[in-house]
C-alpha positions as CSV (number, residue, x, y, z in Angstrom):
1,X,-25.0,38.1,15.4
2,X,-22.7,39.3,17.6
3,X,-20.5,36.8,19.1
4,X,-18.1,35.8,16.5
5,X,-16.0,32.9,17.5
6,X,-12.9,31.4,15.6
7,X,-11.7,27.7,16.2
8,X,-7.7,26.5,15.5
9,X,-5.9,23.4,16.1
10,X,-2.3,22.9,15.7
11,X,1.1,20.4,17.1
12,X,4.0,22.2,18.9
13,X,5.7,21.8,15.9
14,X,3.2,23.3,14.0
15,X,3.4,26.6,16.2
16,X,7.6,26.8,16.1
17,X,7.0,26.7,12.0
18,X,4.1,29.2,11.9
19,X,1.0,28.8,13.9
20,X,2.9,31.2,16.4
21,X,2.0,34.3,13.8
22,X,-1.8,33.3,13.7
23,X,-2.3,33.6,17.4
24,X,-0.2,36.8,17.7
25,X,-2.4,38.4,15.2
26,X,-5.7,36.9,17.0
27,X,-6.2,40.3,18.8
28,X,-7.4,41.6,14.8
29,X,-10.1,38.9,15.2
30,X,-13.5,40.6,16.7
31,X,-14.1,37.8,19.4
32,X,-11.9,35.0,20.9
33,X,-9.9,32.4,19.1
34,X,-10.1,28.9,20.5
35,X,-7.4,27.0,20.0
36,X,-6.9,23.4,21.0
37,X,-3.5,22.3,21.9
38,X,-1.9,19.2,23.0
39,X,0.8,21.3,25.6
40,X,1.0,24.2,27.3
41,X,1.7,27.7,25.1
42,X,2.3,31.2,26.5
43,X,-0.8,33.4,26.7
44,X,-1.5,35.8,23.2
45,X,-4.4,38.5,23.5
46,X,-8.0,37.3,21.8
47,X,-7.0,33.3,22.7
48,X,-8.1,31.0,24.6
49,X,-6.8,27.4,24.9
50,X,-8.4,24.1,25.2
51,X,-7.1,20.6,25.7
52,X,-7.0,18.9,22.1
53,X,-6.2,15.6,24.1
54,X,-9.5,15.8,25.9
55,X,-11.9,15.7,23.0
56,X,-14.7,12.8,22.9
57,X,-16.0,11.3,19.9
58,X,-19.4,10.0,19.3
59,X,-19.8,6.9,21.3
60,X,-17.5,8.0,23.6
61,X,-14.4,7.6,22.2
62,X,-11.8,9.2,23.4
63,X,-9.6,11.1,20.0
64,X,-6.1,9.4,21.5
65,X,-7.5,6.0,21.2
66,X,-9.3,6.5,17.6
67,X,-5.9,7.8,16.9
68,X,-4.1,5.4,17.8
69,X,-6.5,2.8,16.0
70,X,-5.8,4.6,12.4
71,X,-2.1,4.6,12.9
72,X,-2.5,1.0,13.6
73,X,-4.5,0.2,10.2
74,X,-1.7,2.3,8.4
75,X,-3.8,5.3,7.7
76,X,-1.2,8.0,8.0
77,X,-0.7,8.6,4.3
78,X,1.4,5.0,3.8
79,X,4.8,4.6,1.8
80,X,5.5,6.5,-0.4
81,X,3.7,9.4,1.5
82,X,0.3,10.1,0.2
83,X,-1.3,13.4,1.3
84,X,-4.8,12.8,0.3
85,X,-4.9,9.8,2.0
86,X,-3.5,11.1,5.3
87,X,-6.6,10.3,7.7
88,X,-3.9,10.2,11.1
89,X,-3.4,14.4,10.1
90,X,-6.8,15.4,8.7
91,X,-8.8,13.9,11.4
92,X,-7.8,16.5,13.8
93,X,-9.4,19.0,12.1
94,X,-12.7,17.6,11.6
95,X,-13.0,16.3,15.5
96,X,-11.7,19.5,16.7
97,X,-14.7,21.5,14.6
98,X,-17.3,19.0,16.4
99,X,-16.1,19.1,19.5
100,X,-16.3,23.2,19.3
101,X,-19.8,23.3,17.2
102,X,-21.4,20.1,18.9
103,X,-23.3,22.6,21.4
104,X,-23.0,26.0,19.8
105,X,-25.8,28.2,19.0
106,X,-24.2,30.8,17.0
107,X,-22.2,32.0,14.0
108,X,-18.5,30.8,14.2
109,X,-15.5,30.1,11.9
110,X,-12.8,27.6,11.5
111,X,-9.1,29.3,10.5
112,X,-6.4,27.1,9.6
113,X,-3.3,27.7,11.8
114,X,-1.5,29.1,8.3
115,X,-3.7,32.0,8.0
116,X,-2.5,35.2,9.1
117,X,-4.8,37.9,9.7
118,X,-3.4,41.3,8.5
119,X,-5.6,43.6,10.0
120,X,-9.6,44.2,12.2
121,X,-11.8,42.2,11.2
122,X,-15.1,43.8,11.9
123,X,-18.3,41.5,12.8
124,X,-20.1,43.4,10.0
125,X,-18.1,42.0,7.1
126,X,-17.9,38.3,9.0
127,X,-22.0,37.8,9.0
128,X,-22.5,39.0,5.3
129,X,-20.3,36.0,4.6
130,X,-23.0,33.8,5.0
131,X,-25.0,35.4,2.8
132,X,-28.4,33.8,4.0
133,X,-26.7,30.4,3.8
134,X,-25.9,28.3,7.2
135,X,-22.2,27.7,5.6
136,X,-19.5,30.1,3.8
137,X,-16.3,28.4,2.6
138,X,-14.0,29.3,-0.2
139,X,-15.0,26.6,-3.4
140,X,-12.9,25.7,-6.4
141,X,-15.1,24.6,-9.4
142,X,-13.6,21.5,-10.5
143,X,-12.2,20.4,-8.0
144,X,-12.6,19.7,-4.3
145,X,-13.2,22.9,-1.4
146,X,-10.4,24.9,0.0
147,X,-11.2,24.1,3.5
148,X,-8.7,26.9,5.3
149,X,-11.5,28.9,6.2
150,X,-15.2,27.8,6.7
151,X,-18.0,29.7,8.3
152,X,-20.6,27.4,10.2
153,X,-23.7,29.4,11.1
154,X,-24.8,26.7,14.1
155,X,-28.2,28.4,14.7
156,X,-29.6,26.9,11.7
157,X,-31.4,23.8,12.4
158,X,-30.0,21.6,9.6
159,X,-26.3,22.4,10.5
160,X,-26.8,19.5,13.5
161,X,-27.1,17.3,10.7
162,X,-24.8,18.4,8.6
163,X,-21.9,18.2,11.4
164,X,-23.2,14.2,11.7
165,X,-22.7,13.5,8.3
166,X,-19.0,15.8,8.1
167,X,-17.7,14.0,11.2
168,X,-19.1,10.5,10.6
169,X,-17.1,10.1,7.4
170,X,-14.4,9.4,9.8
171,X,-15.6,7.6,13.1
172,X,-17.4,4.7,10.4
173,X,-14.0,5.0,8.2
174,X,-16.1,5.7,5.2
175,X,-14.0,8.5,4.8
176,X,-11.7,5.4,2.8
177,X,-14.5,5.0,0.5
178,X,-13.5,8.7,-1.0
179,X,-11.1,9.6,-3.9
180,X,-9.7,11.7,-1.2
181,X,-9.5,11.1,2.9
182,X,-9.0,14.3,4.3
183,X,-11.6,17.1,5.9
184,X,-12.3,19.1,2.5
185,X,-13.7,15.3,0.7
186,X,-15.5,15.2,3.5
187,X,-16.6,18.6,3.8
188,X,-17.8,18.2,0.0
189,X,-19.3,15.5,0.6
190,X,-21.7,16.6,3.8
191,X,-22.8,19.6,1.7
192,X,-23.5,17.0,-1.3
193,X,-25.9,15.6,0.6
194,X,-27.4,19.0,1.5
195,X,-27.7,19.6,-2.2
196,X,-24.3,21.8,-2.1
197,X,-25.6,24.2,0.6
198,X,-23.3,27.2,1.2
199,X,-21.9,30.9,0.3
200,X,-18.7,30.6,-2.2
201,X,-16.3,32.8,-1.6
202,X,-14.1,32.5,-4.7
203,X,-17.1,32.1,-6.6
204,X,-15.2,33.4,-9.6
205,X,-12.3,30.8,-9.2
206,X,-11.4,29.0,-12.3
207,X,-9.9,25.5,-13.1
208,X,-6.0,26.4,-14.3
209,X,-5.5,28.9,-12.1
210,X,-3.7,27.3,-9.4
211,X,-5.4,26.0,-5.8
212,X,-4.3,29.1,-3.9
213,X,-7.5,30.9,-4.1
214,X,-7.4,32.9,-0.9
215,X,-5.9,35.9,-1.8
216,X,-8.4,36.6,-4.9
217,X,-11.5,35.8,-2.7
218,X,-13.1,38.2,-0.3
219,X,-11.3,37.4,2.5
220,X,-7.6,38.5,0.8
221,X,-8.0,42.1,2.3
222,X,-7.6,40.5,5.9
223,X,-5.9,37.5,6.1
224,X,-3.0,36.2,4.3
225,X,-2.8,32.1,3.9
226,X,0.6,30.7,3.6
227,X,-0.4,27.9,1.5
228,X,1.9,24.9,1.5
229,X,5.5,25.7,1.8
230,X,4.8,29.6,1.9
231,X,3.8,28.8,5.4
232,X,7.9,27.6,6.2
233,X,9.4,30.8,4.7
């Protein structure tokens, strides 16, 4: 496949701290990155912007109200701060992906707004990814999917279904019913009921090792993830 696209999401915030050095280095990514932003940002080679504030749910639901629904039931990670339980944060992620996918027909990857990318990327290297599955993603045995970087191959026929399930965990709120309540449980979960479907990229992770497993996968000769608080230095 040639068309290759890459989906973001990030606050303004969240580009002052660091999403500012993933869209500067957008023009080593082979096609455009999409990012969806809640405010105006200056133009960067390779991106293209969309309005984060006019995404539509399932059953036309506009993401502001839901939003402001889950703030309202206290599901912003509570007091004392819980980060697995922060549905207000992870949300965005999972409604921005469906919003981008819901119509595609083609190969195209999700990338964190803390990944950097170090140098071209060639479309060669991003469709043996997949590795004849319709999903890549970087996987930690024993525990639950590192969720920075996922490959959705949307010409499959079973990935319409699979993008129900992922983003339904959320709009029904049985996303609650989870150990954890953010996009990677969830993500787990939609493969689990596709009997785990997907190409590992750190297939030779292992439990003790820490959950940074980006830079020992594949994908560490391109793109560098600053993890938690790496991503503030």
């Amino acid at each position: 496949m040639d068309n290759m696209k890459a989906v973001t999401t990030f606050s303004k915030q969240n580009y002052d701290d660091y999403a500012k050095k993933l869209l500067e280095s957008a023009k080593y990514w082979p096609d455009t990155l999409i990012a969806y932003i809640e405010e105006p940002l200056k133009d960067y080679e390779n991106v293209e912007y969309r309005d984060f504030w006019g995404i539509e749910l399932p059953g036309k639901v506009k993401i502001a109200d839901y939003l402001k629904e889950i703030k309202k039931m206290g599901l912003d990670g509570g007091d004392p701060y819980d980060y697995n339980k922060d549905v207000y944060k992870f949300c965005r992620k999972v409604f921005v992906q469906y919003d981008f996918l819901k119509n595609l027909k083609e190969r195209a990857f999700w990338l964190d707004a803390d990944i950097q990318i170090k140098k071209p990327i060639q479309i060669d290297f991003l469709n043996s990814l997949f590795d004849g599955w319709p999903i890549c993603y970087l996987g930690r045995n024993g525990f639950y999917s590192e969720c920075s970087f996922v490959g959705f191959d949307m010409s499959k026929k079973e990935m319409v279904q699979f993008l129900a399930d992922y983003t339904s965990l959320f709009t029904t709120g049985v996303i609650t019913n989870l150990k954890w309540w953010h996009d990677c449980a969830a993500f787990d979960f939609a493969r689990q009921k596709h009997s785990y479907f997907g190409s590992n990229l750190s297939k030779f992770y292992e439990p003790g090792r820490g959950l940074h497993v980006f830079p020992d996968s594949v994908l560490g000769e391109y793109m560098t993830h600053n993890k938690g608080q790496r991503k503030y230095r």
